[in-house]
N, C-alpha and C positions, 0 to 999 in steps of 0.2 A: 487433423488427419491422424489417426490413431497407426502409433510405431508398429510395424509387425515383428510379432516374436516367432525363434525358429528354435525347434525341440531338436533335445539332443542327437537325435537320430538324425535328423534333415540335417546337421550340421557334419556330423561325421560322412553321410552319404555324400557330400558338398564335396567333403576333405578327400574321401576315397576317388572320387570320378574325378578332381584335378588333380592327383598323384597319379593313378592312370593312365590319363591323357598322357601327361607328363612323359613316364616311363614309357608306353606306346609307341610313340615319336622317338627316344630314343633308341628303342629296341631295333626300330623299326627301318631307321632312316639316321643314325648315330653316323655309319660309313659306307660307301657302296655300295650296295648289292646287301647291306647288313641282313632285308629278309630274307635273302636268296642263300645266305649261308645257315639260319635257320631250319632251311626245307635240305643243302645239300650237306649237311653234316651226317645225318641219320643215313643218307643213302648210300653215302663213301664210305661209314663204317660198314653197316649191311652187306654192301657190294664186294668190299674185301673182304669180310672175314665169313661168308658164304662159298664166293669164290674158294678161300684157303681152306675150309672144312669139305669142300666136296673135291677137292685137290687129293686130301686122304682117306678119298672114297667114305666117308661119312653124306650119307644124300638124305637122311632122316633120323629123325632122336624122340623116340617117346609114341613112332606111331605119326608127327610131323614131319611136313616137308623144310628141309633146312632153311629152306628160305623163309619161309613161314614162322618156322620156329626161332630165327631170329629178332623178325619182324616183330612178333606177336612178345618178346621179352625185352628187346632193345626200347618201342613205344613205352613202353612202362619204365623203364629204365634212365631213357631222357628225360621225362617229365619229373622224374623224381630226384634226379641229377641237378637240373636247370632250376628246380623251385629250390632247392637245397643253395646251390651258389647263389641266387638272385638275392633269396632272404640273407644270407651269409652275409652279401656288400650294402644292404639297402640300408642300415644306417649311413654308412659313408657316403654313401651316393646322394642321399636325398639331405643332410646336414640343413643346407640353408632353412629347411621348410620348418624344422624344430624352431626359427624366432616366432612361429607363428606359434602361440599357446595352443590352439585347437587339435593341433598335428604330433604324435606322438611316434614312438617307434615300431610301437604295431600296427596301426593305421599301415606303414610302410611295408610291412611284414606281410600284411593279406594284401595288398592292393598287388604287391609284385610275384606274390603266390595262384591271386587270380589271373593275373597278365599270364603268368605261363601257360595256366590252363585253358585260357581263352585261342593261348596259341597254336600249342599243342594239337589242339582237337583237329583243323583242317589241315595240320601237318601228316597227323594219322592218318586222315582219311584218301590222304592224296598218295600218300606211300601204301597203303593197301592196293587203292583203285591202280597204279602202277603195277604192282605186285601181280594183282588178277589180271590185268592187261595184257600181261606178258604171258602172260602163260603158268604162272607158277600158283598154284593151288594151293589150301590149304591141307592136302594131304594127297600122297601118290593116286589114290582111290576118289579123288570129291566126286568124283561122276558115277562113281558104284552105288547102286539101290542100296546098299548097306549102309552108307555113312551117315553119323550121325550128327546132325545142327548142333550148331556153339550154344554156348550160353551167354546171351548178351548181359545179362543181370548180373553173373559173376567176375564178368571182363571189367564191367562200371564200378562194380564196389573195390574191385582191384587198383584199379586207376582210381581210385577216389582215395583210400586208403595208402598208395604210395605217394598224393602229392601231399594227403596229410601227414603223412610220415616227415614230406622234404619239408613241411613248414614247418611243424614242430625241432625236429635238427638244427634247419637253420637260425631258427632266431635261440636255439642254445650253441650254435657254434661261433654268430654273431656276438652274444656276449663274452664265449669265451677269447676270441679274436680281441674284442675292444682293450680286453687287460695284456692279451699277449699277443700285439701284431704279429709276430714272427711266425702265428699259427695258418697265418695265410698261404706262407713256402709249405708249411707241413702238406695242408688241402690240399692246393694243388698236386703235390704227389702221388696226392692218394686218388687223382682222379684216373689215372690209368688202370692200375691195380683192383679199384673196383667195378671198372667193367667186367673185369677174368674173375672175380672171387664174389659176386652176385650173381652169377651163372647169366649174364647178359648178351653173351660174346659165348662163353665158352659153355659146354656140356659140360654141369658137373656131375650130372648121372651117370655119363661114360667116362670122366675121367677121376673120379672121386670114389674111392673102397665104399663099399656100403654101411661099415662099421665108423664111418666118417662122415659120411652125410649130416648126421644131425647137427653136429659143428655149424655148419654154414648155414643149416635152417636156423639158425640161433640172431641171423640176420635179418629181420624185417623185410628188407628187398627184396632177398630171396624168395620169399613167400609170396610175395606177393606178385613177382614173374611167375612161377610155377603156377599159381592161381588164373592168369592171366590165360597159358597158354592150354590149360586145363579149360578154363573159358572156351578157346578157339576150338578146342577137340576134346568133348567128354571123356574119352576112351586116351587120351596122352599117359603114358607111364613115364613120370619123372620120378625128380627127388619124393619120398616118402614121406605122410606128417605136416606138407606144409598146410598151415592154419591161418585165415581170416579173420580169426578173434584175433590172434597174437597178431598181426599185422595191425587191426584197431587200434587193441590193447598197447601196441608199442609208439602210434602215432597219436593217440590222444596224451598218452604217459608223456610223451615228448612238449606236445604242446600245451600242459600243462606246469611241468619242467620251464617252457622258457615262456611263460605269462608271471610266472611266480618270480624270474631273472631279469623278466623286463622290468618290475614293479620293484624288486627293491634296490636294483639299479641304475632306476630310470631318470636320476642326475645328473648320473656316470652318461649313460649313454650317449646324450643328449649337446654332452661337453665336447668345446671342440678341442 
């Protein structure tokens, strides 16, 4: 009976679809309701902080309906958020699977970068279809002969370039955590703060000088909401300048950055 031999491909595909499963299941069914707090995180942020902006009579930003304009930057927002911390812990999380020589720490890196994004998509589309359900449009006008159709092409490379931004990130914030645990109190810190200063949550068109804008476009995220809700509504007047190259540009940089940190650390990593 002749041995079958399996190429290095078929072996890494093996590795990714059993870390997946793996991760799925716990995403999914970790603790009660785990998926249900998935779908209701995004809408309890949404729900408050639309609520609170049309509280100050702000009901549209850019030419968008604020609901929309949340929507349409939040989506983008979480995915890039969520693939960001998921790669952040997936060394620690997955440890065991490293006795396995096949299984590496990027293997770990995409497998839970894809789980997000596999998750994401029918979170999105359930929170639109809500969104339009209700009544809330994407702009005071959608039913005016005038309005003009999204651009789905730009909405996708937007969302594609933020979740590669959050992989590249996190597998360089995952190394730099490995050497300095204590960087994990830091993250988490900063995950409130960057809701308000990625213009995710907050207008920083309306609330940021003009002479200051380009500051925050200095941030990858940025761009790549503004992008996003520019997607939703040709005609949006936001921040000025945001660019899709620099968005690329800073999410391959990134993931090139922590391929180059997994490799000459990948000892270190690997060690319990």
């Amino acid at each position: 009976m002749k041995a079958t031999t399996r190429t290095a491909s078929q072996i890494t595909l093996s590795v990714w679809w059993a870390i997946f499963l793996r991760e799925a299941l716990d995403r999914l069914f970790e603790a009660r309701a785990a998926w249900l707090w998935l779908l209701a995180e995004p809408i309890i942020y949404i729900s408050l902080h639309a609520f609170g902006l049309e509280t100050f009579r702000i009901h549209q930003v850019g030419g968008i309906a604020i609901n929309m304009w949340i929507i349409s930057g939040f989506i983008g927002f979480i995915l890039w958020r969520r693939t960001w911390v998921q790669v952040l812990h997936g060394i620690d999380s997955n440890r065991a699977f490293f006795a396995y020589r096949q299984v590496k720490p990027f293997d770990v890196a995409v497998v839970r970068a894809l789980l997000e994004l596999f998750l994401m998509v029918p979170i999105s589309l359930v929170i639109c279809t809500i969104a339009m359900a209700t009544g809330h449009a994407i702009t005071p006008d959608f039913l005016s002969p005038v309005w003009m159709p999204g651009d789905p092409l730009l909405i996708a490379a937007s969302i594609v370039g933020l979740w590669l931004f959050g992989l590249g990130f996190g597998m360089i914030t995952s190394v730099a955590m490995r050497f300095v645990p204590e960087l994990d109190h830091v993250f988490k810190l900063m995950y409130l703060p960057l809701y308000y200063i990625s213009g995710a949550l907050l207008p920083l068109v309306l609330f940021v000088p003009v002479p200051y804008q380009y500051i925050f476009l200095a941030n990858p995220v940025v761009n790549g909401l503004e992008l996003m809700r520019e997607g939703f509504l040709p005609s949006y007047r936001g921040l000025q300048g945001a660019s899709l190259a620099f968005l690329y540009a800073s999410a391959l940089g990134s993931i090139l950055i922590g391929l180059a940190l997994y490799k000459r650390f990948a000892r270190k990593l690997v060690m319990r």
